[in-house]
N, C-alpha and C positions, 0 to 999 in steps of 0.2 A: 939537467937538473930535474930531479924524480920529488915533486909538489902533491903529498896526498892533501885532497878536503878534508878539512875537520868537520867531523859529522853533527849537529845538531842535537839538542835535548828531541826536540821534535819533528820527526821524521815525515808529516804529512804536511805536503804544500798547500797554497790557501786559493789555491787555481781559481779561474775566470767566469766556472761553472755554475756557479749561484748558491749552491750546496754550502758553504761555509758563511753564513752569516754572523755577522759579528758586532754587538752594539755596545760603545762606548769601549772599544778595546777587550771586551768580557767576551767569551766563550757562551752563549747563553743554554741551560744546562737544565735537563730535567732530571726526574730522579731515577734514570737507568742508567744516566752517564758515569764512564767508566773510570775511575783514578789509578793511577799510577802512584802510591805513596811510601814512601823510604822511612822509614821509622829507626828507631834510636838501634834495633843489632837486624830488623827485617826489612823486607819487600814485602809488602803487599800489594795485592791489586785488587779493585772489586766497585761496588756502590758505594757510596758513603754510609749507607745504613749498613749494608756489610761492615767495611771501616770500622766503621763506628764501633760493632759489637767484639772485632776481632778485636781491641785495642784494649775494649774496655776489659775482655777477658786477659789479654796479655797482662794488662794490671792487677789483674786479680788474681791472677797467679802472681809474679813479681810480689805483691804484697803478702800472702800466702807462704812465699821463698824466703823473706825477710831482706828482700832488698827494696828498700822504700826510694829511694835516688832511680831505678829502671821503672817502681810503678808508677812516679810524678810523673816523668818523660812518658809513658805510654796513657795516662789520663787526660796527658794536654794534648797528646793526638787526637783519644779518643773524641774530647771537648771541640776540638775542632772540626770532626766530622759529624759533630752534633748539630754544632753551628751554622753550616754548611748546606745542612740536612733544614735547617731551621727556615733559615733564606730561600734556598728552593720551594719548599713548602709554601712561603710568605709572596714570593713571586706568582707559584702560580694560584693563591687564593685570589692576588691581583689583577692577574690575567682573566680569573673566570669574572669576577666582579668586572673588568673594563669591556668585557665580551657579551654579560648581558647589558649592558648600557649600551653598546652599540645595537646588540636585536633588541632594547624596548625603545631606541630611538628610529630603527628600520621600520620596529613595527607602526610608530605614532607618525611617524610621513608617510607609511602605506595607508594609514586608516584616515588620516586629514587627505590624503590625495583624490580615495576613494571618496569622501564626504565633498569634498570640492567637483570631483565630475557628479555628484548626483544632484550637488545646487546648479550646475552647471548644464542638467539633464533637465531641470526644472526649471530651468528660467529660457530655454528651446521651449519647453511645452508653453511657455505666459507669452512667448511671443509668438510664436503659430496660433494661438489663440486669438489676439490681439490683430493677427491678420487677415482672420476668417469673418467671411461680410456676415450680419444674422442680420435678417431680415424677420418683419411682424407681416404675416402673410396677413393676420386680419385685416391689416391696413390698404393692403391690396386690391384694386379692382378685381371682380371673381367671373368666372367665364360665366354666361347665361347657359343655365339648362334648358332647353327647347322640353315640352313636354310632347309626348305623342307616339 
């Protein structure tokens, strides 16, 4: 009995390697990630900001042709890789904001760390202090000078 595999939409395994992170099931996706997108008579492939522009041209032509039914279908692509476009952006203005709140909290345990070893460097010097005998030599018997 001759059993081919049925081949996958997507052809890259998600190997043990570390490389393919994955959170909450999402692909997590900057704005150079590549789409693969089937449109109402094409393929395209590209960024979404590509995407975006091919589509929104395909509609502008389409409407231009006077076929308003092919420029809906190609406006609701385009909106979608607007939207797309939008989200990424919105993640990573998130990303940057969660990444300075991490270095201005790096920085404020490095600067109280450093303020705690210099209280720390100063209360060594009150008690080396506090160890050292001070003696009033006036108080002292004084050796006799002989004169002669």
């Amino acid at each position: 009995m001759n059993v081919k595999r049925m081949r996958t939409r997507h052809h890259r395994s998600g190997g043990g390697n570390g490389t393919s992170r994955q959170l909450n099931g999402q692909i997590p996706m900057n704005r150079n990630h590549v789409f693969d997108s089937h449109g109402p008579d094409v393929r395209v492939r590209g960024t979404a900001q590509q995407l975006f522009e091919k589509y929104l041209q395909l509609g502008r032509d389409a409407t231009g042709s006077g076929d308003r039914v092919a420029a809906e279908a190609y406006f609701q692509h385009a909106e979608h890789y607007f939207r797309i476009m939008n989200a990424m952006a919105q993640a990573a203005q998130q990303s940057q904001m969660e990444r300075a709140e991490r270095q201005a909290a790096r920085q404020q345990r490095t600067s109280s760390t450093m303020a705690e070893d210099e209280d720390d460097r100063q209360q060594e010097g009150d008690v080396e202090d506090d160890q050292i005998e001070v003696r009033d030599l006036g108080a002292e018997p004084q050796p006799e000078l002989s004169e002669g």
